[in-house]
Backbone as a chain_set.jsonl record, in Angstrom:
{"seq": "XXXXXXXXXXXXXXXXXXXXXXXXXXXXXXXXXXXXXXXXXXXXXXXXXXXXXXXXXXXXXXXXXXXXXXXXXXXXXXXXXXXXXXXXXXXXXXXXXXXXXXXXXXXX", "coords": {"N": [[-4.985, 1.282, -34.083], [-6.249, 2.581, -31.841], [-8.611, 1.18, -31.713], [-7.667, -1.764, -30.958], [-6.724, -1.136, -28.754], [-9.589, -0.353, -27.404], [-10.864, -2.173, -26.795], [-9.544, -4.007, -25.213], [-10.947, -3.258, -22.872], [-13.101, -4.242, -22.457], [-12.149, -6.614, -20.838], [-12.738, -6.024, -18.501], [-15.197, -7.502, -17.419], [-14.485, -9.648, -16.992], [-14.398, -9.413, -13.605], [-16.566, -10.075, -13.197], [-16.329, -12.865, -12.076], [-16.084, -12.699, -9.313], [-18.254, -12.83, -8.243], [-19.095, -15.351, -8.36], [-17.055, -16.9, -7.485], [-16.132, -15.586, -5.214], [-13.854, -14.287, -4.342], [-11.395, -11.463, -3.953], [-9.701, -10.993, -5.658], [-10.668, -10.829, -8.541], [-11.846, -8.495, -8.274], [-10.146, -6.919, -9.705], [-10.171, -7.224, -12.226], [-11.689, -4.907, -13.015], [-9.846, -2.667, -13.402], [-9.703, -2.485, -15.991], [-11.536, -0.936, -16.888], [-11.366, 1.619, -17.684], [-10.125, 1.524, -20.51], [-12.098, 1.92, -22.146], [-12.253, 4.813, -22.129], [-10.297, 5.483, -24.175], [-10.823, 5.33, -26.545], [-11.735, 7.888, -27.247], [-9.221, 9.284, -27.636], [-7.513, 11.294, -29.944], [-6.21, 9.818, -33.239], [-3.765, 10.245, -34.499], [-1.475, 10.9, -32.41], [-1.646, 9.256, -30.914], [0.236, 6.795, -30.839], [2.661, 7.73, -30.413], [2.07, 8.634, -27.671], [0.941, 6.691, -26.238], [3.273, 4.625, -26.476], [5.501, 6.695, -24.491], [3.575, 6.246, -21.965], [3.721, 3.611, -21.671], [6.354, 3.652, -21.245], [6.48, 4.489, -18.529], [4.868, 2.769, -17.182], [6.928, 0.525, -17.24], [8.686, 0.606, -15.961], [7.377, 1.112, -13.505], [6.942, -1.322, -13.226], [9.774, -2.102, -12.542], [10.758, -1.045, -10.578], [8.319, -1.436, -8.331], [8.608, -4.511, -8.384], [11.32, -5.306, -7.942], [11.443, -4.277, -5.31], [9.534, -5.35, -3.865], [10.246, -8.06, -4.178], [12.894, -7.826, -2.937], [11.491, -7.821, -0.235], [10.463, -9.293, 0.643], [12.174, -11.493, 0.597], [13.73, -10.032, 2.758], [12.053, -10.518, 4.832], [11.53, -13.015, 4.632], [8.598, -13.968, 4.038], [6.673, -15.628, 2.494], [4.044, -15.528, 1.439], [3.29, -13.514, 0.538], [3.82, -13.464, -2.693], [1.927, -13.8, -4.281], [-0.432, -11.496, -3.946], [1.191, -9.769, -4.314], [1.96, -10.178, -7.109], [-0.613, -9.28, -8.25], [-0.873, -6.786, -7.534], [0.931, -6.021, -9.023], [0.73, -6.148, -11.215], [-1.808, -4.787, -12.148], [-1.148, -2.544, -10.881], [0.722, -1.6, -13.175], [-1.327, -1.482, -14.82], [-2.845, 0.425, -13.897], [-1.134, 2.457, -13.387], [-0.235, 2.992, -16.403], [-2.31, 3.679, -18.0], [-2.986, 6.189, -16.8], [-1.089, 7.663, -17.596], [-1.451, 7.899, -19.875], [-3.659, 9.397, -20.074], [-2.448, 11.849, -18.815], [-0.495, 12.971, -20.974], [-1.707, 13.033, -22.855], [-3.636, 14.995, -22.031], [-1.835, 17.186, -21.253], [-0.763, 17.779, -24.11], [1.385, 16.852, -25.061]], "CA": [[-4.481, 0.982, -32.756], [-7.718, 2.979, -31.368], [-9.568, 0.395, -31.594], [-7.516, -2.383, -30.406], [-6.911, -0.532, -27.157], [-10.633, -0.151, -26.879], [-11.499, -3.881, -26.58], [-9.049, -4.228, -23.348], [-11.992, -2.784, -21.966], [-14.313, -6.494, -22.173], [-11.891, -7.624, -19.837], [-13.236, -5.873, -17.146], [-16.21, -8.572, -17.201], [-13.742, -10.537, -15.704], [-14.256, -8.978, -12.54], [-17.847, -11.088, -12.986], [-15.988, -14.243, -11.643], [-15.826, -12.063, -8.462], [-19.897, -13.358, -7.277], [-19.416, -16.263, -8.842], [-15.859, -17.132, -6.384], [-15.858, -14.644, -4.148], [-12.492, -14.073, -4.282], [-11.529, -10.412, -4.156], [-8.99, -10.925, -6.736], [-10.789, -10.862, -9.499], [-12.097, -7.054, -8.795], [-8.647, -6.052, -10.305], [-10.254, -6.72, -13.315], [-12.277, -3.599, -13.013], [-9.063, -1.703, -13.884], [-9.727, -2.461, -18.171], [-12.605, 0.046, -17.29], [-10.854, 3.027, -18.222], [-9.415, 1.298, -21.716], [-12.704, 2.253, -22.801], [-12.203, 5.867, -22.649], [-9.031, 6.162, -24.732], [-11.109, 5.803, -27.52], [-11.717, 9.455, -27.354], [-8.279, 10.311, -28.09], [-6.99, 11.019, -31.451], [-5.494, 8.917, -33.399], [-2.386, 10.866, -34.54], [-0.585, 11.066, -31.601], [-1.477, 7.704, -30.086], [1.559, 5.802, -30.603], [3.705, 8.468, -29.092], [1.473, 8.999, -25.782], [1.512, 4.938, -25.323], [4.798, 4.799, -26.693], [5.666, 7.405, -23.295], [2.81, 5.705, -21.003], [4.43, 2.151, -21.306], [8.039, 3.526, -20.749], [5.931, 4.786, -17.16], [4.301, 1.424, -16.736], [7.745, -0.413, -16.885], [9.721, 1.601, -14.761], [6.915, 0.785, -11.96], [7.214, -2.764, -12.625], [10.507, -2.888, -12.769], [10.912, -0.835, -9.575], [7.881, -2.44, -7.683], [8.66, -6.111, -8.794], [12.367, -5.505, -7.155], [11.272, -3.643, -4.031], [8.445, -6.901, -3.59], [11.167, -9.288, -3.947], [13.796, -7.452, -1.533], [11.139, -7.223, 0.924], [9.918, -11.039, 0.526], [13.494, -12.067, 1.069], [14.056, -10.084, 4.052], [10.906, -11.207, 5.82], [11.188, -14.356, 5.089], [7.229, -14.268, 3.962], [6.502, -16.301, 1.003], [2.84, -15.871, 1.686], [2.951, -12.287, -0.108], [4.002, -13.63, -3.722], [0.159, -13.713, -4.589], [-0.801, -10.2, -3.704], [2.086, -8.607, -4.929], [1.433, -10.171, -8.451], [-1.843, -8.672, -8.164], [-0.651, -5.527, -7.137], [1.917, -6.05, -9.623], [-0.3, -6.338, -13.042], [-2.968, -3.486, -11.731], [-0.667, -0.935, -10.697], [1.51, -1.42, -14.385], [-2.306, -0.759, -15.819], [-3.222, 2.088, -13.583], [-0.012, 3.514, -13.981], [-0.072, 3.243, -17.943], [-3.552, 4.57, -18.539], [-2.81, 7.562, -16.022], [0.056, 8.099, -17.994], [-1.617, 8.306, -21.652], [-4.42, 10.756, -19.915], [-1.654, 12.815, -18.521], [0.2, 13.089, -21.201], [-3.049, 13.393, -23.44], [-3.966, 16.148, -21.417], [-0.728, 18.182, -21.525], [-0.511, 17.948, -25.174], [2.975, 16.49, -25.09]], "C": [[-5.494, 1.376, -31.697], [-8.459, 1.935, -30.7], [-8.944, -0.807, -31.231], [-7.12, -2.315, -28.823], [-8.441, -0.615, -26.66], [-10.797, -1.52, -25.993], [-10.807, -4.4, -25.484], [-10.153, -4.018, -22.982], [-12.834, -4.02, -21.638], [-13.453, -7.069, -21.18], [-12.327, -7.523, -19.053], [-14.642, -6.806, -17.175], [-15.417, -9.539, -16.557], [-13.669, -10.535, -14.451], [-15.887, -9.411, -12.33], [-17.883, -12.298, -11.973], [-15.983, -13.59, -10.192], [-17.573, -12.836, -7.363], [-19.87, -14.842, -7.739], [-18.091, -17.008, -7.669], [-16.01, -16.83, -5.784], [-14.769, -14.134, -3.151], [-12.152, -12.804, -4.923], [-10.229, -10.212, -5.474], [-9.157, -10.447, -8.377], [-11.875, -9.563, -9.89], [-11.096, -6.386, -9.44], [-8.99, -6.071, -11.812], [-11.116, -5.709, -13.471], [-11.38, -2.584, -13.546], [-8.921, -1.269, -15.45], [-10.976, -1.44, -17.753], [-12.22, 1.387, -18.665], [-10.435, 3.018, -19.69], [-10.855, 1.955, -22.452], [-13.018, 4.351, -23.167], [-11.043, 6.43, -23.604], [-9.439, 5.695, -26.306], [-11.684, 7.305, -28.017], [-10.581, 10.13, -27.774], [-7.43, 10.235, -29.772], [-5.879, 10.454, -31.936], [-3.66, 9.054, -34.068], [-0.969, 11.298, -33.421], [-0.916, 10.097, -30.378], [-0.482, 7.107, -29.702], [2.607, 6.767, -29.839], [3.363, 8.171, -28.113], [1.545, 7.434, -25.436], [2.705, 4.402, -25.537], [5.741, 5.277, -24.727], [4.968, 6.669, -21.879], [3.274, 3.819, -21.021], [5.464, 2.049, -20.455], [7.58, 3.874, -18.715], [5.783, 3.088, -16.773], [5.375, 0.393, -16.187], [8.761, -0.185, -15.891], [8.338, 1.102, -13.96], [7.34, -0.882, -11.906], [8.789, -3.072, -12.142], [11.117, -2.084, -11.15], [9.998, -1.714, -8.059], [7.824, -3.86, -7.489], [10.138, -6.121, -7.838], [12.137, -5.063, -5.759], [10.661, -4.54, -3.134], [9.63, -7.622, -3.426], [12.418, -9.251, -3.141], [13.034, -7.385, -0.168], [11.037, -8.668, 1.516], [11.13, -11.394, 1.036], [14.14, -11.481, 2.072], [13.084, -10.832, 4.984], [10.831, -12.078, 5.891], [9.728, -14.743, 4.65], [7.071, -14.496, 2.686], [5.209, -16.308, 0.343], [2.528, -14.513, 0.451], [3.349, -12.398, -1.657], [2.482, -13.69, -4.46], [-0.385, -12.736, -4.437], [0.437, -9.465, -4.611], [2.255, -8.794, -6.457], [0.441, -9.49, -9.219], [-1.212, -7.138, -8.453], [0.424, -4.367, -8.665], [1.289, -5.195, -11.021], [-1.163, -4.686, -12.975], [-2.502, -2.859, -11.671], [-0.273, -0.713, -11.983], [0.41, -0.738, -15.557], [-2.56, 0.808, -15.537], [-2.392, 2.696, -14.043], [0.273, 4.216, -16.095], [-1.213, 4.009, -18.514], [-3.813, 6.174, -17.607], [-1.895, 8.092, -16.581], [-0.366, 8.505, -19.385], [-2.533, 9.637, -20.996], [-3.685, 11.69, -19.581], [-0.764, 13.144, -19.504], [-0.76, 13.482, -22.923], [-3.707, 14.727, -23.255], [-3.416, 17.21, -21.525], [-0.774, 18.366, -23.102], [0.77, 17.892, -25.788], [3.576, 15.267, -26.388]], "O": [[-5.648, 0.639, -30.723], [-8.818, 1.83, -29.528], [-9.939, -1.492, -30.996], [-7.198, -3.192, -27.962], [-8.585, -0.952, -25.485], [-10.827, -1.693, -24.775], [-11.379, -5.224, -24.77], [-10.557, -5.101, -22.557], [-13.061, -4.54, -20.545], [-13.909, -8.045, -20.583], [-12.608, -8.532, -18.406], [-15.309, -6.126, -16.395], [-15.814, -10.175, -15.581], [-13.018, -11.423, -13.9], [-16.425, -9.058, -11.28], [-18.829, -12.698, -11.295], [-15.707, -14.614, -9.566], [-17.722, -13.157, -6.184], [-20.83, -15.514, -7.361], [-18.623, -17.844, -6.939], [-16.242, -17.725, -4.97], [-14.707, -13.782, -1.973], [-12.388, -12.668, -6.124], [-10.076, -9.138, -6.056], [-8.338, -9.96, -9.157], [-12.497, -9.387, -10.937], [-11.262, -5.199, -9.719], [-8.447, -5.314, -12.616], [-11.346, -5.713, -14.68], [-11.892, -1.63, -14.132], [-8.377, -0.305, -15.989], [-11.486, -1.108, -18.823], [-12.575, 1.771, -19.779], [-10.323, 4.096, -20.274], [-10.592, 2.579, -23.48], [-13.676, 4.927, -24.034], [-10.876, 7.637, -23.78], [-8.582, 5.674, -27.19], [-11.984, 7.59, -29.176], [-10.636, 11.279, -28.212], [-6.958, 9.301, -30.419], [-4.78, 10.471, -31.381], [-2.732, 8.244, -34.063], [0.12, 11.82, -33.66], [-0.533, 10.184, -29.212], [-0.199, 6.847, -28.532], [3.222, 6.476, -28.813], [4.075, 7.454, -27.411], [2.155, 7.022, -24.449], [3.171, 3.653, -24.679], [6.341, 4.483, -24.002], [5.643, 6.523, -20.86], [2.921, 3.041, -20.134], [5.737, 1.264, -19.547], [8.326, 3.505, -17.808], [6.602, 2.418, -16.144], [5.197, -0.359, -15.229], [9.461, -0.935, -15.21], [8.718, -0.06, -13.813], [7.848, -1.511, -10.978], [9.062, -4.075, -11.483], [12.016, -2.723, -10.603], [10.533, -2.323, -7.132], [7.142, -4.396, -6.615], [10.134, -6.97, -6.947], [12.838, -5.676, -4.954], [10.983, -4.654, -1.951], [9.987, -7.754, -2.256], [12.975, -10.26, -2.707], [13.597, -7.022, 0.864], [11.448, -9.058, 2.609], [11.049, -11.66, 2.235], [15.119, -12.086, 2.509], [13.453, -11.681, 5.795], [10.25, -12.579, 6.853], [9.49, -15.932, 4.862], [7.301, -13.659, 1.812], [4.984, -16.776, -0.773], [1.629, -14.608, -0.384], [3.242, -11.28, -2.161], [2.579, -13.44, -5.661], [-1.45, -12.945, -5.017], [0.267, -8.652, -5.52], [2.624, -7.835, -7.134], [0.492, -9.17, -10.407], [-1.171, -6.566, -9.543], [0.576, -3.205, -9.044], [1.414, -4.081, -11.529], [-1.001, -3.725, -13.727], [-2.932, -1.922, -12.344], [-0.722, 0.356, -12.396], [0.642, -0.022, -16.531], [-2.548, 1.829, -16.224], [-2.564, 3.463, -14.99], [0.688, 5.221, -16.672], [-1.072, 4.863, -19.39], [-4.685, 7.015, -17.826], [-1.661, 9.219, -16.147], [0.272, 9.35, -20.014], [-2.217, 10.781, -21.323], [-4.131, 12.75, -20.02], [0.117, 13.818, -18.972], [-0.304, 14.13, -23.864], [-4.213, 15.409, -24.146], [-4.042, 18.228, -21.823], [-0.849, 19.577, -23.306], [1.205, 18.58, -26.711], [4.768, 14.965, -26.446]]}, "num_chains": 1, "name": "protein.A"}
């Protein structure tokens, strides 16, 4: 499982298309950086800590995805469904790989 976590990490070349568009969108793939350090952690207590760091990840989406779509539908602004996808995907990573190092860290 090590090692298929690692290889998230190549996505961040996706954040190439960034000079090639120049559409700031596609620095979000910079966020697979970090997949490449969680090959440092051992492999016996992997599936727990991402096991724990998912159940984080989905609880944001499932709080920030409703909070986006109560806000959209008061405002009236339809314009923000494109950012907040963004915002959407990236935070569910940050949040999940801040969640295996923290929880990596503690020894939990």
């Amino acid at each position: 499982m090590k090692n298929i976590l690692w290889y998230l990490g190549f996505l961040s070349l996706g954040s190439l298309l960034y000079f090639v568009e120049g559409k700031t969108v596609f620095l979000f793939f910079l966020s697979f950086i970090s997949y490449f350090s969680i090959y440092n952690i051992s492999d016996e207590r992997l599936d727990m800590i991402i096991g724990r760091a998912t159940q984080n990840a989905f609880m944001y989406m499932i709080f920030f995805g409703i909070g986006t779509i109560i806000y959209i539908y008061l405002t009236n602004n339809i314009d923000l469904f494109a950012p907040a996808f963004i915002f959407l995907f990236g935070g569910s990573l940050i949040v999940c790989l801040l969640s295996v190092f923290y929880y990596d860290g503690a020894g939990k």
